[in-house]
C-alpha positions as CSV (number, residue, x, y, z in Angstrom):
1,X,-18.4,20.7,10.6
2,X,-14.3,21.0,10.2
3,X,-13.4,20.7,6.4
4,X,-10.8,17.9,5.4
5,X,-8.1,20.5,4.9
6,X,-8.8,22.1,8.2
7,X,-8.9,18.3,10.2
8,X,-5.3,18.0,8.5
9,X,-4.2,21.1,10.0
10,X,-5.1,20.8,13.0
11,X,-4.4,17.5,13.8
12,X,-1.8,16.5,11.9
13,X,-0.3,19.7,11.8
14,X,0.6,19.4,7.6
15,X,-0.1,22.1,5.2
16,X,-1.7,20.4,2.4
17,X,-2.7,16.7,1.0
18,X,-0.2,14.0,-0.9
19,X,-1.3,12.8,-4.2
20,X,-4.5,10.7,-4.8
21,X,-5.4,11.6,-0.6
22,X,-7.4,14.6,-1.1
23,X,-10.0,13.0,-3.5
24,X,-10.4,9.6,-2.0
25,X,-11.3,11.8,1.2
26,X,-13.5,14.0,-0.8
27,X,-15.3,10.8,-1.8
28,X,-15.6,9.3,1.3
29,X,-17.1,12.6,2.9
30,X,-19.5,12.6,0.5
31,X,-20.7,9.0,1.1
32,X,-19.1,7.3,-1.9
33,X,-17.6,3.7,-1.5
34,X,-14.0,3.9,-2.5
35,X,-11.1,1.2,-3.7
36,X,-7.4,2.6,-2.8
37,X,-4.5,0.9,-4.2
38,X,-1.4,3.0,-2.7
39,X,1.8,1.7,-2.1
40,X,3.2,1.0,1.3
41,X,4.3,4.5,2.5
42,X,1.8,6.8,0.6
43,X,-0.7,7.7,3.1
44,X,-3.4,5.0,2.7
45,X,-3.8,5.9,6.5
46,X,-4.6,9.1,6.3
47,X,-7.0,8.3,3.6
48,X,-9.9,7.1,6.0
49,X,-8.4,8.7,9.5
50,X,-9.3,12.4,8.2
51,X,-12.8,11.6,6.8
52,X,-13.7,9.5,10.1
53,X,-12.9,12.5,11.8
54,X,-15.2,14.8,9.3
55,X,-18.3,12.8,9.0
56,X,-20.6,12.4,12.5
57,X,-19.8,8.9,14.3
58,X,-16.9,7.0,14.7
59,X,-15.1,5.4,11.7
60,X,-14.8,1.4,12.0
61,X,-12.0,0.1,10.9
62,X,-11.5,-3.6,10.2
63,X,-7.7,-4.5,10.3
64,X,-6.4,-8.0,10.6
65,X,-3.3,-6.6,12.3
66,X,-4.2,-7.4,16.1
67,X,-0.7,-7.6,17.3
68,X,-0.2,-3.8,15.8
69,X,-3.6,-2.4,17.1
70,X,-2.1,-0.7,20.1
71,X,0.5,1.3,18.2
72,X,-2.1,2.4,15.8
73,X,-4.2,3.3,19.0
74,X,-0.9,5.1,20.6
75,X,-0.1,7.2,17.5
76,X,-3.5,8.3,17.1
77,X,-3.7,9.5,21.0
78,X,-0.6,11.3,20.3
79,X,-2.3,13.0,17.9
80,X,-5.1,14.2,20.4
81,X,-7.6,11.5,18.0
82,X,-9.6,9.6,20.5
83,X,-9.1,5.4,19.5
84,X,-9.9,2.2,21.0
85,X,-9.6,-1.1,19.6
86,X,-11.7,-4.5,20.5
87,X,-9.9,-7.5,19.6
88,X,-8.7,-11.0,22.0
89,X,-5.9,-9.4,24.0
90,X,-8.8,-7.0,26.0
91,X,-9.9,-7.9,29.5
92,X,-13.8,-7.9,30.2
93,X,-13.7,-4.9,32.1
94,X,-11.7,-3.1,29.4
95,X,-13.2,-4.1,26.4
96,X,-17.0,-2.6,28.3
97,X,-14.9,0.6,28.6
98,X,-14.5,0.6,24.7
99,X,-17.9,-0.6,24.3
100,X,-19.3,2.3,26.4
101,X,-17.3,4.7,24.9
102,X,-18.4,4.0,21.3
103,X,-22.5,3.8,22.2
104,X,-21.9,6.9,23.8
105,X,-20.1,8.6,20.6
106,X,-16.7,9.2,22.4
107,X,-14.9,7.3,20.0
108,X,-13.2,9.0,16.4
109,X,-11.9,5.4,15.1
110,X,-12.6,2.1,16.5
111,X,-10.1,-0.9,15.2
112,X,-11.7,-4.4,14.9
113,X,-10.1,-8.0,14.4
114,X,-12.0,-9.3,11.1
115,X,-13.3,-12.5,12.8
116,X,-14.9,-10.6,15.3
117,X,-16.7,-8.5,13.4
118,X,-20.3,-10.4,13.4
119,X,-20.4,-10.8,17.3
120,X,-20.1,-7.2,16.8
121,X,-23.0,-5.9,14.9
122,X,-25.4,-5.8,17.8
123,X,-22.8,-3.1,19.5
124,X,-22.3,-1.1,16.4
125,X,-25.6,-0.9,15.6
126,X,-26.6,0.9,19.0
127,X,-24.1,3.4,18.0
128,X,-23.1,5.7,15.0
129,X,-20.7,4.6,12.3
130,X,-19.2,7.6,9.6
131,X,-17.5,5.1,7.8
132,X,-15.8,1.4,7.2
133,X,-12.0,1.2,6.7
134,X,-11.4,-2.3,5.5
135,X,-7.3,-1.9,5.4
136,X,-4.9,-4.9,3.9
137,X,-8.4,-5.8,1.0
138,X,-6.3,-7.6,-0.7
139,X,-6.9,-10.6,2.1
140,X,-10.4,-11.0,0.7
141,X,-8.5,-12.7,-2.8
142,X,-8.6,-16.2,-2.5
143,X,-5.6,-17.0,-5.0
144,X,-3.6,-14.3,-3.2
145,X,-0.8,-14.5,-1.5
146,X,-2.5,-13.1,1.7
147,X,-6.0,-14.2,2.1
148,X,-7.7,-14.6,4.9
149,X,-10.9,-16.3,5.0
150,X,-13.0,-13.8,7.7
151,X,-12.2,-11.3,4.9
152,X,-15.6,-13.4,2.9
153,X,-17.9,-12.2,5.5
154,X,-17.4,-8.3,4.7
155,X,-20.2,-8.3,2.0
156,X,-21.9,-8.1,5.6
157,X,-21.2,-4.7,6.1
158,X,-22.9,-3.1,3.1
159,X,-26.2,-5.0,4.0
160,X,-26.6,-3.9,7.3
161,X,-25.3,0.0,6.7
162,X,-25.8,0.6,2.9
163,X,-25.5,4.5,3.9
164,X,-22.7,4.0,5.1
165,X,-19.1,4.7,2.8
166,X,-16.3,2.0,2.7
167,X,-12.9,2.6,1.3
168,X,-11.3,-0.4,0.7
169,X,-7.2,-0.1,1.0
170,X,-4.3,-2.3,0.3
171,X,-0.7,-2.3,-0.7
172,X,-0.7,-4.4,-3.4
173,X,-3.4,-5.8,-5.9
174,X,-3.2,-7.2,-9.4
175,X,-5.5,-6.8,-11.8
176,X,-7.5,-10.1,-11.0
177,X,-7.0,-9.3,-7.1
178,X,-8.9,-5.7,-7.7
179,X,-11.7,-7.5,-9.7
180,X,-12.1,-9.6,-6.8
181,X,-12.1,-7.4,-4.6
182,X,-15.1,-5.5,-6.3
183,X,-17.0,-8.3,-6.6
184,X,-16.6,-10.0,-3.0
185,X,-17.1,-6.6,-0.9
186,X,-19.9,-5.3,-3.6
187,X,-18.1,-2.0,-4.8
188,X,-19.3,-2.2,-8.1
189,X,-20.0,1.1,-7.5
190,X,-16.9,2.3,-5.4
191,X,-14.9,5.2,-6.6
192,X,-11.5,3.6,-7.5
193,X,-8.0,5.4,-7.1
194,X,-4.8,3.2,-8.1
195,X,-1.6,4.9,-7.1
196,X,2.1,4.2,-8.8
197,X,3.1,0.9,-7.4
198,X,7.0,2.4,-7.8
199,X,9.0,3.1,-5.1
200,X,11.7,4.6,-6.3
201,X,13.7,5.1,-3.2
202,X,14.0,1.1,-2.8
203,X,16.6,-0.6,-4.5
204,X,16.5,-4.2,-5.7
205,X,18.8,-7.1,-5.6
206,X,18.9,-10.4,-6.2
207,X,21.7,-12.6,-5.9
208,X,23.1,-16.1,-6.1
209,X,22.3,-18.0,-3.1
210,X,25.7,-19.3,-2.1
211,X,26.4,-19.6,1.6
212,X,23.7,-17.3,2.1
213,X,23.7,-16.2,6.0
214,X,27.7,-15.4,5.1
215,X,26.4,-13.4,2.0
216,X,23.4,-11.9,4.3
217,X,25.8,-10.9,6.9
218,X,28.2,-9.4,4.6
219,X,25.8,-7.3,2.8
220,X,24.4,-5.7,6.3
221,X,27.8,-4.9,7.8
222,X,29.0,-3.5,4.3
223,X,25.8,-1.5,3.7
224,X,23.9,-1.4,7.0
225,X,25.6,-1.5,9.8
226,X,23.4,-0.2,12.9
227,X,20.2,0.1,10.6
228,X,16.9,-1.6,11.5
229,X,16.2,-4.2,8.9
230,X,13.9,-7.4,8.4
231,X,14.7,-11.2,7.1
232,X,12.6,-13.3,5.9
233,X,13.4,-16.5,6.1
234,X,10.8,-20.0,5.0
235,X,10.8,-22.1,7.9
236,X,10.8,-21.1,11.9
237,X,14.2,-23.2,12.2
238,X,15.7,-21.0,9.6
239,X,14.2,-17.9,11.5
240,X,15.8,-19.3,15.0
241,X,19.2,-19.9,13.6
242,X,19.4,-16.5,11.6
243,X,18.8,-14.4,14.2
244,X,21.2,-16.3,16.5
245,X,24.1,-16.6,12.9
246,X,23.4,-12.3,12.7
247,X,23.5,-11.9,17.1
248,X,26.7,-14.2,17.2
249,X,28.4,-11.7,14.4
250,X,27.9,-8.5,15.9
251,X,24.8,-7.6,14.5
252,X,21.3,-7.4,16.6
253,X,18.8,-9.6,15.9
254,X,15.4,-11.0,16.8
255,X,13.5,-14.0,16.1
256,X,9.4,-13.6,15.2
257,X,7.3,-16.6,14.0
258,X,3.9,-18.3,14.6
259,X,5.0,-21.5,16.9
260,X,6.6,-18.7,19.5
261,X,5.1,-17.6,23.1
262,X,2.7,-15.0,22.3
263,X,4.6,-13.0,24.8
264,X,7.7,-13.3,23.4
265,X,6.5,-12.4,20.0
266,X,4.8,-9.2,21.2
267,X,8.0,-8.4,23.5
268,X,10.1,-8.7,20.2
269,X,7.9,-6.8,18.2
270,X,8.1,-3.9,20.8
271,X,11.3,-3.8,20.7
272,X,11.9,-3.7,17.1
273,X,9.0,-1.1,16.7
274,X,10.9,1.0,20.0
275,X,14.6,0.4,19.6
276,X,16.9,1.8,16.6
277,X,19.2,-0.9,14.6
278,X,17.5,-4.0,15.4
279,X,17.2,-6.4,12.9
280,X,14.0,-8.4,13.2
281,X,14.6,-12.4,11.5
282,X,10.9,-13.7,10.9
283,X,8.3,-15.7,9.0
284,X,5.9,-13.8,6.7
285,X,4.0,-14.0,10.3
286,X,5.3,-10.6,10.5
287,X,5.4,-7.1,8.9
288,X,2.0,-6.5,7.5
289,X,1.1,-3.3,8.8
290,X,4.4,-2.4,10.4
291,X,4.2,1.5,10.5
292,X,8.3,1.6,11.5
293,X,9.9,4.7,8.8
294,X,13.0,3.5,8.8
295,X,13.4,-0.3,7.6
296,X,16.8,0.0,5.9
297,X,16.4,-2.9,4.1
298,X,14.3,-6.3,3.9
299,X,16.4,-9.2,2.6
300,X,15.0,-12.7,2.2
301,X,16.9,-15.9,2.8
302,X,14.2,-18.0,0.5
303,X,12.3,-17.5,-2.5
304,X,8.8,-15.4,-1.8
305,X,5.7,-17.4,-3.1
306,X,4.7,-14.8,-5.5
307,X,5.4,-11.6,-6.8
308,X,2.2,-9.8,-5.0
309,X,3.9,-11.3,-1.7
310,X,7.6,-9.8,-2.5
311,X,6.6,-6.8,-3.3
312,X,4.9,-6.3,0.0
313,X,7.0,-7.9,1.9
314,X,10.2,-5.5,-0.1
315,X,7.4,-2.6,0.7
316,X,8.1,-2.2,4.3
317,X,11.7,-0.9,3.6
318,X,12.2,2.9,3.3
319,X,8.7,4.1,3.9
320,X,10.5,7.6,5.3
321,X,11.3,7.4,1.4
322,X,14.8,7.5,2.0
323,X,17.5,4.9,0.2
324,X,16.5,1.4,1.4
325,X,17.4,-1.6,-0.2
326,X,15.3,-5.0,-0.7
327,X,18.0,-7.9,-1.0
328,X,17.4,-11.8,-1.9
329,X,19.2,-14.9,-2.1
330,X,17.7,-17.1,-4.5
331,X,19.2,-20.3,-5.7
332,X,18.4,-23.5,-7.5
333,X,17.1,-25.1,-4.3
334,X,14.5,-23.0,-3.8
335,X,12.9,-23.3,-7.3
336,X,12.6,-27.5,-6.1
337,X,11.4,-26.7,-2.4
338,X,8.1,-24.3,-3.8
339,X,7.7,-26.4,-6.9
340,X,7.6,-29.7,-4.4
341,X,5.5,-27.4,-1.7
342,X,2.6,-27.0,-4.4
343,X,2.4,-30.4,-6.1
344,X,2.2,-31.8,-2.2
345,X,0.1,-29.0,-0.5
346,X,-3.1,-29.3,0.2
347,X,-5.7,-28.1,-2.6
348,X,-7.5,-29.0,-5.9
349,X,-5.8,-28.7,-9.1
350,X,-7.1,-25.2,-9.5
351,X,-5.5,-24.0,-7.1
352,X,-2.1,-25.3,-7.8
353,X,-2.2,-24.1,-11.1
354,X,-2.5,-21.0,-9.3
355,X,-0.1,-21.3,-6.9
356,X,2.2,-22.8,-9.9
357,X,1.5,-19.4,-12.0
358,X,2.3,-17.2,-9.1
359,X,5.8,-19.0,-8.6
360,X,7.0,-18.6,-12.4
361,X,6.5,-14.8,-12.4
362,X,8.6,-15.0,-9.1
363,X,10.9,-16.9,-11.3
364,X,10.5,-14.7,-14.1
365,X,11.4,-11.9,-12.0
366,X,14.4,-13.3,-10.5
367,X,15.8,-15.0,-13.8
368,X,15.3,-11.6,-16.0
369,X,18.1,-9.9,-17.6
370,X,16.3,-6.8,-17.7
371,X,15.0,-4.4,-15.1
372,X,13.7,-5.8,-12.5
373,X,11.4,-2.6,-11.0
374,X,10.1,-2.2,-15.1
375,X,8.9,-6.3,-14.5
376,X,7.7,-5.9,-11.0
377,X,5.5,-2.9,-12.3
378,X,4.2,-4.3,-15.6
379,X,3.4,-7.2,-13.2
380,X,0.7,-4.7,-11.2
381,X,-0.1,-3.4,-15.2
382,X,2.1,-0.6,-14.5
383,X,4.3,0.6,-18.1
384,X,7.9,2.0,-16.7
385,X,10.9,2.7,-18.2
386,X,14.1,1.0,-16.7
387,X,14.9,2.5,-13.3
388,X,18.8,2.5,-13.3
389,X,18.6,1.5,-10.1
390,X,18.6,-1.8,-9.8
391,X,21.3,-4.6,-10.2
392,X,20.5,-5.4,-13.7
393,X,20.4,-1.9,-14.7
394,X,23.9,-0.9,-12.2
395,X,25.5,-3.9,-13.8
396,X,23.8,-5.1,-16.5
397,X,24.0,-9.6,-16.7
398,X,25.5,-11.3,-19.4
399,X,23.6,-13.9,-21.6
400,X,24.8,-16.5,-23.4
401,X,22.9,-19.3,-25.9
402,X,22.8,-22.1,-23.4
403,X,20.9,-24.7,-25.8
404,X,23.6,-27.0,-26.1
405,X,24.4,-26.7,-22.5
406,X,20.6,-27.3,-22.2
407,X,20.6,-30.0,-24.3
408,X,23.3,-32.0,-22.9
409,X,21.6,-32.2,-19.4
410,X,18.2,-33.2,-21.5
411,X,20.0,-36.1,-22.9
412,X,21.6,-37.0,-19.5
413,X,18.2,-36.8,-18.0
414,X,17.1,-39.0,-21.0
415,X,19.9,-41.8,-21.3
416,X,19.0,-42.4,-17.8
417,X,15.6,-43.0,-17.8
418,X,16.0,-45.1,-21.3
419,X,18.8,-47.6,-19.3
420,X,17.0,-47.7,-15.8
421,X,14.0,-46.4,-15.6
422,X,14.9,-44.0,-13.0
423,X,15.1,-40.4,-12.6
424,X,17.8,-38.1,-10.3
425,X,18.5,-34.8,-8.2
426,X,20.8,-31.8,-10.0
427,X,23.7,-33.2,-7.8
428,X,24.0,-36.8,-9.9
429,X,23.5,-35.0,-13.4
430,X,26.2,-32.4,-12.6
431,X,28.6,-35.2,-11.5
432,X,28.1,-36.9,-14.6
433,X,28.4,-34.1,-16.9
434,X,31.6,-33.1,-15.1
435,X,32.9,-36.7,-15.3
436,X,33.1,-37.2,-11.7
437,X,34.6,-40.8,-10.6
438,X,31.9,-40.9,-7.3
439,X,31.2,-44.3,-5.5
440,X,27.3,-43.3,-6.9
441,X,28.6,-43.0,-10.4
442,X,30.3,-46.1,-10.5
443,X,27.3,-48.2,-8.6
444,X,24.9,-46.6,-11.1
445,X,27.3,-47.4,-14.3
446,X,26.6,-43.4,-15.6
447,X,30.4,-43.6,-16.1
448,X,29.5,-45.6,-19.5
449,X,26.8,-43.1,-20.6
450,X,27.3,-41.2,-23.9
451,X,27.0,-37.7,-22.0
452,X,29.6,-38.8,-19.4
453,X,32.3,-36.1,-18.7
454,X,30.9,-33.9,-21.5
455,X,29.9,-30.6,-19.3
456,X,33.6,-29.6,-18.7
457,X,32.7,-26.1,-20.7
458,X,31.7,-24.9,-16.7
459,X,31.6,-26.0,-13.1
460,X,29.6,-26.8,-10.6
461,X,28.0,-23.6,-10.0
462,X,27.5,-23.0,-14.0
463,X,26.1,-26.3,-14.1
464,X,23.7,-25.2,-11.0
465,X,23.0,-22.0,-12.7
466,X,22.0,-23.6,-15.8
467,X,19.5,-26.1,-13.9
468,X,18.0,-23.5,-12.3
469,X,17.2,-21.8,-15.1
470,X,15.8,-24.2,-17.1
471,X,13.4,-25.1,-14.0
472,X,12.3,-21.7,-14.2
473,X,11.7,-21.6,-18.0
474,X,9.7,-25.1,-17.4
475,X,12.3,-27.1,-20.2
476,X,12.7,-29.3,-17.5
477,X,10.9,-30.2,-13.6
478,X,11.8,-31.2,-10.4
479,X,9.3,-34.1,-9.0
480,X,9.1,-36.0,-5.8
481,X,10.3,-35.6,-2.2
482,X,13.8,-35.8,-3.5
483,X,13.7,-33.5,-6.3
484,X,14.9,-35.8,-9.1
485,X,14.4,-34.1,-12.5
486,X,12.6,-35.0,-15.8
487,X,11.8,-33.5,-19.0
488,X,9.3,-31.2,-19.9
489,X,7.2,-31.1,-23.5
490,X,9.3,-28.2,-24.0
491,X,12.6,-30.1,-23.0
492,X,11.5,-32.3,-25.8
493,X,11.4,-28.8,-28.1
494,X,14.5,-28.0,-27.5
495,X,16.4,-31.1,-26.9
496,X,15.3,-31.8,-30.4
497,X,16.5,-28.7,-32.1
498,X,13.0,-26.6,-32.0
499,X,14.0,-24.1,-29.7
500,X,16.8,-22.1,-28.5
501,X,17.5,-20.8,-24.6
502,X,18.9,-18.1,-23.9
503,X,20.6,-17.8,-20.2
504,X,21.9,-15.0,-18.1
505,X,25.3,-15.5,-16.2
506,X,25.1,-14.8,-12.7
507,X,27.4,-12.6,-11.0
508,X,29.5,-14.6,-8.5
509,X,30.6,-11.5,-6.6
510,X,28.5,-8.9,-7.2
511,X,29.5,-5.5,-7.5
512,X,26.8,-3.3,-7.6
513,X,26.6,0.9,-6.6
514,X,25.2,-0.2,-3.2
515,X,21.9,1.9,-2.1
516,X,23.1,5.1,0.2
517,X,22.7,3.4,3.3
518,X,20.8,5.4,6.0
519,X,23.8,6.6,7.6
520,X,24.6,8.3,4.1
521,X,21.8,9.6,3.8
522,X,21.7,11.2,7.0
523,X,25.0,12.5,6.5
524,X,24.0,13.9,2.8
525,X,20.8,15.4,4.4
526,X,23.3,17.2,7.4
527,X,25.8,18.5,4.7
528,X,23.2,20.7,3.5
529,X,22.7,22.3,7.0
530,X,24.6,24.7,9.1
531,X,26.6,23.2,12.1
532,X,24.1,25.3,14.8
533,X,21.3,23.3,12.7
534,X,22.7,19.9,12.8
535,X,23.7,20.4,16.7
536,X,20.0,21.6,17.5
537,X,19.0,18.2,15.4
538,X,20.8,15.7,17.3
539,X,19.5,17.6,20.4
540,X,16.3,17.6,19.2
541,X,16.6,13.3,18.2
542,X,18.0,12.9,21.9
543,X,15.0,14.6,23.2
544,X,12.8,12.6,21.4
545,X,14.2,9.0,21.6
546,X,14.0,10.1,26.0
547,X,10.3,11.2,24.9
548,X,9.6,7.8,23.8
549,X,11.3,5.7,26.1
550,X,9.3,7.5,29.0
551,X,6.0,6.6,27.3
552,X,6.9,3.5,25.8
553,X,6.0,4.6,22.4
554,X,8.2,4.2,18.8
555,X,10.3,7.7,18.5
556,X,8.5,8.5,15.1
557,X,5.3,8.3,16.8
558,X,6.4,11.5,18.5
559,X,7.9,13.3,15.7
560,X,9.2,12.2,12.7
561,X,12.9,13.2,11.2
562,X,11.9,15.1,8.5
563,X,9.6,17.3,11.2
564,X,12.7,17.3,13.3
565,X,15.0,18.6,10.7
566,X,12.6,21.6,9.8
567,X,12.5,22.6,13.7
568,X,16.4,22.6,13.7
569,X,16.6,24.6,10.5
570,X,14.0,27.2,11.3
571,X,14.1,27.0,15.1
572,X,10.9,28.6,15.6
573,X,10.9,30.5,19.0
574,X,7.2,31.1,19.9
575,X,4.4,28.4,19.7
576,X,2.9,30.4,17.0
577,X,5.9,29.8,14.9
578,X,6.2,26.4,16.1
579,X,2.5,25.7,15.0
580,X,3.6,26.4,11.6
581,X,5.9,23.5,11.4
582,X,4.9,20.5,9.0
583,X,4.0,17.7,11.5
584,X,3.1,20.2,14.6
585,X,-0.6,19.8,14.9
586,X,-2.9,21.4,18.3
587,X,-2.4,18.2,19.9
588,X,1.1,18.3,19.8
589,X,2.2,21.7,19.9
590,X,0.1,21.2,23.5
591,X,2.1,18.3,25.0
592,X,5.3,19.0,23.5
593,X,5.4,23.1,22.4
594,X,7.3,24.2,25.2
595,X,9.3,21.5,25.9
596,X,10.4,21.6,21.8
597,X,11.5,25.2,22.6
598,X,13.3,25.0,25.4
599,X,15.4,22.3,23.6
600,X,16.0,24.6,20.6
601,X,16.5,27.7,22.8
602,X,19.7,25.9,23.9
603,X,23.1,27.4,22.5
604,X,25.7,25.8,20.9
């Protein structure tokens, strides 16, 4: 039997294992169960691919990623690794191809679709399994951001093979998340490996959300102009119009969200997986489990849900771990909309409170004055230092004491409610405190109010800033479908002198170091090659995007840029030497080896 470091060899063609890998592989081989917690772009992969291919029988792996399945299945043919998945988008006679080849042990990885997995047993049990993969475990949390309820029946698995290892991946997992996890899939026992959450190579940003498709659009053709990029936007209107705002401007993009043609949301998702410099616009429908290296950036046009959700949304940016930038718009209007969304959404009060906690660390994150990767980490129980690399810590905020500025909108909100028993949105509150003459002013008498024309100290957006703020610190709420606002208990504290707030002033125009862009990086990267080397690199990137095209695969599933840039640099000349390229494993150095050296063979 071929040893772990041998299987990596000669299939993936890389000389030895990254971090954590080579233990949680050691476990599995061994039949221990095994938790991974490994950020997006660490080689969680890899983790249950080489062991599958170690142990006797084919390695299950339970994905809910149906739409992705196929590229999975390509990359791993590429790799001379003999696939199949069995999920809805098979054909009879196909999916008894798949069946047959698994009884008949053909198979090194079989992909499954969670909710198909009991109509399943009978099949796997007439064949051999080395191992379960369950990949994105977080979806078994039922306070995550992610679940999904087939993820409950997994228990299944170590009742019916309790020989049998599991590994257990995801991306993201807080402390309560991992419990669960442990307790709902039974790996009490499992072997647990928890990975930095940081990725260092991803800087993050968070601005005022003012005119926020202009902002959007300025960022991208200041910073990322002709990268591939992903928006997230709340609703599928939002998504539509986005992608349409970007296209109109210049800049390609696509739409992706649940209430599309199934057709047109795998043909967009091709492309975008296939094409360089597309920007994909989408609900959080899509990304989990996008494999694509280089995601420049991932901005969002509306608040994230939670912190767990934002930072694996953010994760699929710069998994090539080059400079990659996650960007969002956040503004006083989305701290109403996902407060309104949970006290109206369906579920008991337990579950709000939930929901309600996961939304103030997303406030908490976005409201901070400090650094905002040192927050994000301690928020997975991570300790950091401060990265210097985020906005806060480029261009550190101001804060000023805001209590009387706090307290003068608490008294507005209270004179109001005293007179006429009636509570209003931001919009009426600023008014009055800027001692607007408005037709709703004068029909509402707030003109006479004590606190009339009082707030002059700043101006509309202050004003906004400051009532954002405060909804995030809970000193005041937004209620109802219109958002009016009311008082908190802790208003009451600090409106009455018991407490002082402290507020950050946003930047209007923010003027960040900007993240080195892909284009600079590539440029960086070339500087530090010869001329003949960068030529023999851009002949080499031609040869591959062609490569593709002709199988209708992504260009890194051929071979990725930094295996490119060593071939250009060493330009190996024999397929022995080209065998000892990082990233040139049997399988490859078979289908592409002479091909590869005819390209380098070619003179300037």
């Amino acid at each position: 039997m071929a040893t772990a470091q041998q299987v990596l060899e000669r299939v993936w063609g890389y000389p030895e294992f990254r971090g954590q890998q080579q233990e949680i592989i050691d476990a599995l081989v061994e039949g221990r169960d095994a938790l991974v917690l490994m950020p997006t772009g660490g080689g969680k992969s890899l983790c249950y691919q080489v062991p599958a291919l170690v142990r006797e029988g084919t390695g299950v792996v339970i994905s809910p990623l149906i739409a992705l399945m196929q590229d999975q299945v390509d990359a791993l043919a590429q790799l001379g690794v003999r696939a199949a998945y069995l999920n809805s988008t098979l054909d009879p006679d196909e999916r008894r191809l798949v069946e047959q080849q698994y009884v008949a042990g053909e198979l090194d990885l079989l992909y499954l679709a969670p909710e198909r997995l009991r109509a399943t047993i009978p099949l796997l049990q007439r064949g051999k399994v080395s191992l379960f993969a369950i990949d994105e475990a977080h979806c078994v949390s039922q306070w995550g951001h992610d679940f999904r309820p087939d993820y409950l029946e997994l228990s299944i698995l170590h009742e019916q093979w309790p020989d049998v290892p599991r590994a257990a991946l995801t991306a993201t997992a807080t402390l309560a998340t991992r419990d669960e996890i442990v307790e709902r899939l039974r790996l009490d026992d499992a072997a647990k490996f928890v990975s930095s959450f940081d990725r260092p190579n991803i800087q993050y940003r968070i601005v005022p959300k003012d005119r926020a498709r202009d902002s959007l659009m300025k960022f991208i053709k200041a910073e990322h102009e002709g990268d591939a990029g992903i928006v997230y936007c709340l609703s599928r209107k939002s998504v539509e119009q986005t992608a349409e705002y970007l296209s109109d401007r210049g800049i390609p993009a696509l739409a992706y969200h649940a209430g599309m043609p199934a057709t047109t949301r795998a043909t967009n998702q091709a492309r975008f997986l296939r094409e360089e410099g597309l920007v994909m616009c989408a609900t959080i429908a899509f990304g989990m489990g996008i494999d694509k290296p280089d995601v420049r950036f991932v901005a969002h046009l509306d608040l994230p849900k939670s912190v767990e959700g934002y930072y694996q949304e953010t994760g699929r940016a710069g998994r090539d771990g080059l400079p990659s930038t996650a960007w969002l718009a956040y503004g006083l209007q989305d701290v109403v909309q996902q407060r309104r969304m949970i006290e109206q959404g369906e579920g008991d009060d337990f579950y709000k409170r939930q929901q309600s906690l996961h939304l103030d660390a997303m406030l908490a994150l976005c409201e901070t004055a400090g650094c905002r990767r040192q927050m994000l980490l301690d928020y997975f129980g991570e300790t950091s230092q401060p990265c210097g690399n985020c906005d806060n810590c480029l261009t550190p905020p101001e804060t000023w004491d805001g209590t009387v500025a706090a307290q003068k909108l608490l008294s507005t909100i209270v004179r109001i409610d005293r007179a006429q028993r009636r509570s209003f949105g931001a919009g009426q509150l600023i008014d009055i405190l800027l001692g607007r003459d408005t037709d709703r002013i004068a029909q509402n008498r707030h003109n006479e109010l004590t606190t009339y024309g009082i707030g002059t100290e700043l101006d509309e957006p202050g004003w906004r800033s400051v009532v954002r703020q405060l909804l995030a610190m809970n000193v005041i709420r937004a209620t109802g479908d219109y958002g009016v606002l009311r008082m908190t208990e802790r208003g009451a504290s600090v409106l009455a002198g018991g407490e002082q707030v402290q507020l950050r002033t946003d930047v209007r125009e923010q003027r960040v170091r900007a993240s080195r862009t892909s284009r600079a990086s590539r440029a960086a990267e070339l500087e530090s090659m010869q001329p003949d080397q960068v030529a023999r690199f851009e002949r080499l990137r031609e040869w591959r995007r062609d490569t593709a095209r002709e199988q209708s695969v992504p260009a890194y599933v051929v071979f990725n840029d930094a295996t490119l840039r060593e071939l250009a640099i060493e330009r190996p000349d024999t397929l022995g030497a080209l065998a000892g390229i990082s990233g040139v494993g049997r399988s490859k150095l078979e289908q592409y080896g002479d091909e590869v050296l005819e390209v380098l063979a070619l003179r300037e």
